[in-house]
C-alpha positions in Angstrom: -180.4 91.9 117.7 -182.8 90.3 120.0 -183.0 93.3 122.3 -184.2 95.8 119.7 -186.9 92.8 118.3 -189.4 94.8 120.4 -189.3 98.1 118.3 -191.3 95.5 115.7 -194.1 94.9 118.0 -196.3 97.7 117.2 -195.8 96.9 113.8 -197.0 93.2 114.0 -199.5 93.2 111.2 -197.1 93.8 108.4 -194.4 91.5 110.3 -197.5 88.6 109.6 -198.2 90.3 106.0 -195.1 90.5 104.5 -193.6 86.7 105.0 -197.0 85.5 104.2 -197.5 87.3 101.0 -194.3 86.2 100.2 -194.7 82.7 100.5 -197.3 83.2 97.9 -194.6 84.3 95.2 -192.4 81.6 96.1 -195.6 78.9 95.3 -196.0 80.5 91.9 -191.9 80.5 91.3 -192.5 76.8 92.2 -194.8 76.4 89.8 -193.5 77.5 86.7 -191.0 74.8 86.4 -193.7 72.2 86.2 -195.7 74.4 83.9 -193.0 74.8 81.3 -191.7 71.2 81.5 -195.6 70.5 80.5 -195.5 72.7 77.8 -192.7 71.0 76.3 -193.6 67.3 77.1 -197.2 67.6 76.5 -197.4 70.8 73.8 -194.0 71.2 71.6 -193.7 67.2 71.2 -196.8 66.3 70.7 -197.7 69.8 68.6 -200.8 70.3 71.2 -201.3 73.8 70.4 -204.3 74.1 72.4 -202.4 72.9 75.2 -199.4 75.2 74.7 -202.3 77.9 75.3 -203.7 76.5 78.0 -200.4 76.2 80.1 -199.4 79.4 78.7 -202.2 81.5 80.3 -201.9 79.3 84.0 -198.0 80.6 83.1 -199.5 84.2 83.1 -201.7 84.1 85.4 -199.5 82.5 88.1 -196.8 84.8 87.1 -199.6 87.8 88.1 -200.8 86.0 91.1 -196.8 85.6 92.2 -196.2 89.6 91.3 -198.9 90.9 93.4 -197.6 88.8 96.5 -194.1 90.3 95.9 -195.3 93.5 95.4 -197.2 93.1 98.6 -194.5 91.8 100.5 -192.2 95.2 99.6 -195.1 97.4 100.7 -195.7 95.7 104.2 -191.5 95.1 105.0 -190.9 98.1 103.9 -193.6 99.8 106.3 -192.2 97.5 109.5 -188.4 98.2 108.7 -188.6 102.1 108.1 -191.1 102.4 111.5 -188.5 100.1 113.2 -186.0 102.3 112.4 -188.0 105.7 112.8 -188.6 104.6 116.7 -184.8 102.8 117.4 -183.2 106.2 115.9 -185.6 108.4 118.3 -185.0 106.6 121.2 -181.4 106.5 120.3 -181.3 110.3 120.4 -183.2 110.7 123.2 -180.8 108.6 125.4 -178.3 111.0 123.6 -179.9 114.2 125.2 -179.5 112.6 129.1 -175.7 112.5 128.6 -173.3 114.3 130.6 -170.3 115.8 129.0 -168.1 112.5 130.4 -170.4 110.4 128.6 -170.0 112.4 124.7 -166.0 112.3 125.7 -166.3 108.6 126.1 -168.5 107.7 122.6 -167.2 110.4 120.5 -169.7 113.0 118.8 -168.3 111.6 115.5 -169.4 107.6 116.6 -172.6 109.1 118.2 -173.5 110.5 115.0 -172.5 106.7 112.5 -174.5 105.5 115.1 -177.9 107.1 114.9 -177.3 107.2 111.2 -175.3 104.4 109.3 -175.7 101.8 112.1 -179.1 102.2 112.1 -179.2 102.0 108.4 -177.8 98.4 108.5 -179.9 97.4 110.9 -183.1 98.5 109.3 -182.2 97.4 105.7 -181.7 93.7 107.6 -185.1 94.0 108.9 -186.6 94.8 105.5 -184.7 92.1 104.0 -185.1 89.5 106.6 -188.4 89.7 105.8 -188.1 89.2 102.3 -185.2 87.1 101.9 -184.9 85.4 104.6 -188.0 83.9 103.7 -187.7 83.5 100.2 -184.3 81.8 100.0 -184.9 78.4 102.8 -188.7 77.9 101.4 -187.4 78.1 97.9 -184.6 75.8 98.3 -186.3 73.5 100.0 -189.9 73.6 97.7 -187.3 73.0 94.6 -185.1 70.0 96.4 -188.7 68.4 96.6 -190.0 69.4 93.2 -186.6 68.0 91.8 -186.8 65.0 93.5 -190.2 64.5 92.0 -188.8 64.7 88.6 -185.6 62.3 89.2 -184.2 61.5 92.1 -181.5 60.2 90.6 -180.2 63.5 89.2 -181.2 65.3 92.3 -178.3 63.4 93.8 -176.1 65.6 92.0 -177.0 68.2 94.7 -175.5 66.3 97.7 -172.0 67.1 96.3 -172.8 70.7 95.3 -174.7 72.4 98.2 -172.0 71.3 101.1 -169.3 73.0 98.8 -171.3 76.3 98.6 -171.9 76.1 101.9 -168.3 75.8 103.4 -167.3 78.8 101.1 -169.9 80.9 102.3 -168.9 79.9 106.2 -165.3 80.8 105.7 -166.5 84.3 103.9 -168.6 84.9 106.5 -166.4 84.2 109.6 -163.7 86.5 107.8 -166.1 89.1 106.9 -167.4 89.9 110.0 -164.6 91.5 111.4 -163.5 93.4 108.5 -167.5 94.9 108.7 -166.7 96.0 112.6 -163.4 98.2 110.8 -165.2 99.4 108.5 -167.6 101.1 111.1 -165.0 101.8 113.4 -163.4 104.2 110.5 -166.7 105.6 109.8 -166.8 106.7 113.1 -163.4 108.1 113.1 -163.7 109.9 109.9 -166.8 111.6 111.3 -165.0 112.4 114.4 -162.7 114.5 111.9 -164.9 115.8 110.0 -167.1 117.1 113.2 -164.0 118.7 115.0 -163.0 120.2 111.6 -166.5 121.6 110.9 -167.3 122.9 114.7 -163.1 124.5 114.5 -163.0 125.8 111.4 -162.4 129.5 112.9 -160.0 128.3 114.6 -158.1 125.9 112.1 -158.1 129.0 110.0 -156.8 131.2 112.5 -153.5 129.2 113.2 -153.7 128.5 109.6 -154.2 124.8 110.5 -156.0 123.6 107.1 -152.8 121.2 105.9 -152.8 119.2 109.0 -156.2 119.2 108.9 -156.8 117.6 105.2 -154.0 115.2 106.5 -155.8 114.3 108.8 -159.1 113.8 106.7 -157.2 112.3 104.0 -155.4 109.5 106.3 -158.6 109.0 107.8 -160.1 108.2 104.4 -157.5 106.6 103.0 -157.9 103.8 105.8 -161.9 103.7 105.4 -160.9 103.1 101.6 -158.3 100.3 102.3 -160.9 98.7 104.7 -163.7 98.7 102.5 -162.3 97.7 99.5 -161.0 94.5 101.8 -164.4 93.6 102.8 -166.1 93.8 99.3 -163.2 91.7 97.6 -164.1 89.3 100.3 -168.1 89.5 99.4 -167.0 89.6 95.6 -165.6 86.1 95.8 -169.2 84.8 96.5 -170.8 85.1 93.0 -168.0 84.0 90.3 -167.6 80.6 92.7 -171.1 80.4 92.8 -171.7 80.4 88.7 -168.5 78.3 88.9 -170.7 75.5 90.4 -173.9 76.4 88.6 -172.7 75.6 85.7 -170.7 72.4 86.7 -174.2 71.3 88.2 -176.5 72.2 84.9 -173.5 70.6 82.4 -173.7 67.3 84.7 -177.5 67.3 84.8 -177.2 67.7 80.7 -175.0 64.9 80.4 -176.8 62.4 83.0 -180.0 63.9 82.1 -179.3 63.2 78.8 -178.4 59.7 78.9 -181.8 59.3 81.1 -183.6 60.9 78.3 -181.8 58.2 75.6 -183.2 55.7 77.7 -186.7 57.0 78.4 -186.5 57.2 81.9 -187.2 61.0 81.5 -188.7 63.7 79.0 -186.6 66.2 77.8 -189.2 68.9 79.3 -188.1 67.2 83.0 -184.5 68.1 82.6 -185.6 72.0 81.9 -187.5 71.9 85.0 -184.8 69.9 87.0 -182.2 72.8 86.0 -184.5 75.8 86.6 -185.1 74.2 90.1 -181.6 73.3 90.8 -180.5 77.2 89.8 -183.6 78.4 92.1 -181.8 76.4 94.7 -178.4 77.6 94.2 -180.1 81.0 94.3 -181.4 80.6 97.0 -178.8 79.1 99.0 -176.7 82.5 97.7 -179.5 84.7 99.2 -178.9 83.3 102.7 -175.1 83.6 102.8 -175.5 87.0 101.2 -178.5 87.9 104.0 -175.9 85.8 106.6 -173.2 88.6 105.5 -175.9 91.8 105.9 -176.6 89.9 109.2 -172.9 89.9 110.4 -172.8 93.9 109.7 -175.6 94.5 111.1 -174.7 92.4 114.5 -171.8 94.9 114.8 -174.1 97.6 114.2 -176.2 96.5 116.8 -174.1 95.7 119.3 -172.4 99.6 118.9 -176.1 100.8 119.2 -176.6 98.5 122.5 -173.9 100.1 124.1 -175.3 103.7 123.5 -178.7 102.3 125.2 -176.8 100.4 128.0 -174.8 103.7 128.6 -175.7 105.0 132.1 -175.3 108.9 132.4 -172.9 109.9 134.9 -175.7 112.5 136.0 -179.2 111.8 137.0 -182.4 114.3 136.6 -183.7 114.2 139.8 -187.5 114.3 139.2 -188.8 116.7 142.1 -185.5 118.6 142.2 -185.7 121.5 145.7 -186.4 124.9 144.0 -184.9 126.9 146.8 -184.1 130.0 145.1 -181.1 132.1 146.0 -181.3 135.8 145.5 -178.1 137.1 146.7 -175.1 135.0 147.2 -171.2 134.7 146.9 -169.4 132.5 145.0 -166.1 131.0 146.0 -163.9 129.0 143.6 -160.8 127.6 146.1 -157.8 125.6 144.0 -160.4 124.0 142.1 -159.4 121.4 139.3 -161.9 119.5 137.2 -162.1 116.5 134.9 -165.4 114.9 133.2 -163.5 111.2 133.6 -162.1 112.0 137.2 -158.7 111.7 136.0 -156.3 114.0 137.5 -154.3 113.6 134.1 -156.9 114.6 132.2 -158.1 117.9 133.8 -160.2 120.8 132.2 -159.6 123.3 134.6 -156.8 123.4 137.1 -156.5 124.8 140.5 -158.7 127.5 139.6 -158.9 130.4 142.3 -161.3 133.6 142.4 -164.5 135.0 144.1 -167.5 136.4 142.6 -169.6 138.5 144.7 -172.9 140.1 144.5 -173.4 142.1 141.4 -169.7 141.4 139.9 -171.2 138.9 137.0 -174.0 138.9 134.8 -175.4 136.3 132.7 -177.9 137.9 130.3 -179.9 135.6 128.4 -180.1 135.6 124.1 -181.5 138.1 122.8 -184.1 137.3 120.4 -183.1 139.2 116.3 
């Protein structure tokens, strides 16, 4: 995606805005663990009601504080990913417009139109998330590693085993997902194709009475984006249930160790509530990057089917200060003439085509306005 970073540039304010607003909610996430652990040491046990207040309205008032820098965040991603993808799509169609005829034959009207469309899609929604998400999910995982190592290091141990076991399941998901997401746009883009030559034929499929081939063909078509897709979300599905699966091995060990800690008076009973809601934050977290890592891998194959619509060079220039020599009168001579937009002779449009036009024989009007 590194070649379509510089669509963001003119939008550099709320690329700044929205990851720094966003750091704000993740302080006040970070900060609620500690708050509640307080009420419970400090307030429940020791029946500190004026306490209990106390904490409560920093509770609230953190809580506010962490809303308004989410809220914030949305506005300004939002306002950088939707402009990215406003100017990528325009330019997209614009490059588009300077094709020659060889050049549609070779993309495909139905891939040039997933492209400007669902590719771009995938790769804006990335853009809006990365800047949410992808800042959320490390700073949070890594503020609650240290917050939980404040609280017990010993317990915080219990991470070591967890995290590389989440972390290998999300690599092989990942590595397998990635292609799966390059079929499933490849069948968007045939089904479009279909669905274009259908919709620009239909006279004509009517006229041969054509219209069971065709829904054969649409239905086959679909039938395959179907299979695909429901490959690729099984895949993505197998994420969440293994990640609860260790969730709740990791809280029932921090109970039980936690709990012995607690016997002994190493700990309070409030530290083991904030040790699990920061060891879930981080198990949250770490889910937010493989799920962002998976957006990431579509939208890599996105971008790389965009790239080669912007890499594409049309087979015919504009010449900018084309000779206007104009001819008034003048024969035209077509000798054998064959023609193909891929200079293939096995592909040829017309073949040996023969005939003279002379003065006054055609006439091209132009529309007529209704």
């Amino acid at each position: 995606m590194g070649k379509l970073y510089s669509y963001l540039k003119p939008y550099w304010k709320a690329v700044l805005l929205a990851p720094l607003l966003m750091l704000v909610e993740v302080a006040m996430d970070l900060l609620q663990p500690r708050l509640i652990a307080s009420i419970i040491n400090e307030g429940i046990l020791k029946q500190d009601l004026i306490h209990i207040r106390n904490i409560g309205i920093l509770m609230v008032g953190a809580a506010i504080i962490g809303l308004l820098g989410g809220i914030g965040c949305i506005i300004f991603a939002s306002k950088a990913g939707y402009s990215f993808g406003a100017d990528l799509r325009t330019d997209l169609f614009d490059k588009i417009q300077s094709f020659s005829f060889r050049n549609l034959d070779d993309f495909k009207t139905g891939s040039l139109i997933t492209r400007l469309t669902n590719d771009i899609v995938q790769i804006q929604n990335v853009v809006i998330a990365s800047l949410r998400m992808l800042i959320r999910a490390p700073f949070l995982a890594i503020g609650s590693f240290i917050m939980a190592l404040t609280i017990s290091p010993k317990l915080s141990l219990i991470l070591i085993v967890i995290i590389p076991i989440l972390a290998v399941v999300l690599l092989i998901v990942i590595r397998k997902a990635f292609p799966l997401f390059r079929k499933v746009q490849s069948k968007i883009d045939n089904l479009n194709t279909v669905l274009q030559e259908n919709f620009s034929g239909i006279r004509v499929v009517k006229a041969f009475v054509r219209t069971d081939f065709e829904e054969y063909r649409f239905g086959n078509e679909n039938d395959e984006l179907m299979d695909i897709t429901i490959k690729a979300t099984r895949l993505i599905a197998l994420i969440i249930p293994i990640m609860m699966f260790l969730l709740n091995i990791t809280v029932v060990a921090i109970i039980w160790f936690g709990g012995l800690q607690v016997w002994e008076g190493v700990i309070e009973i409030g530290d083991i509530v904030a040790l699990i809601n920061y060891i879930t934050q981080i198990l949250f977290s770490l889910l937010m990057v493989g799920m962002m890592l998976m957006f990431v891998s579509r939208a890599k194959a996105s971008t790389e089917r965009i790239n080669e619509v912007l890499e594409a060079e049309p087979n015919i220039e504009n010449i900018n200060n084309p000779k206007k020599d104009a001819v008034k009168f003048g024969e035209v001579l077509f000798d054998d003439v064959s023609f193909s937009y891929s200079n293939s002779i096995d592909n040829l449009v017309l073949k040996n085509i023969n005939f003279v036009a002379k003065p006054g024989q055609i006439d091209l009007p132009e529309p007529v306005a209704p």
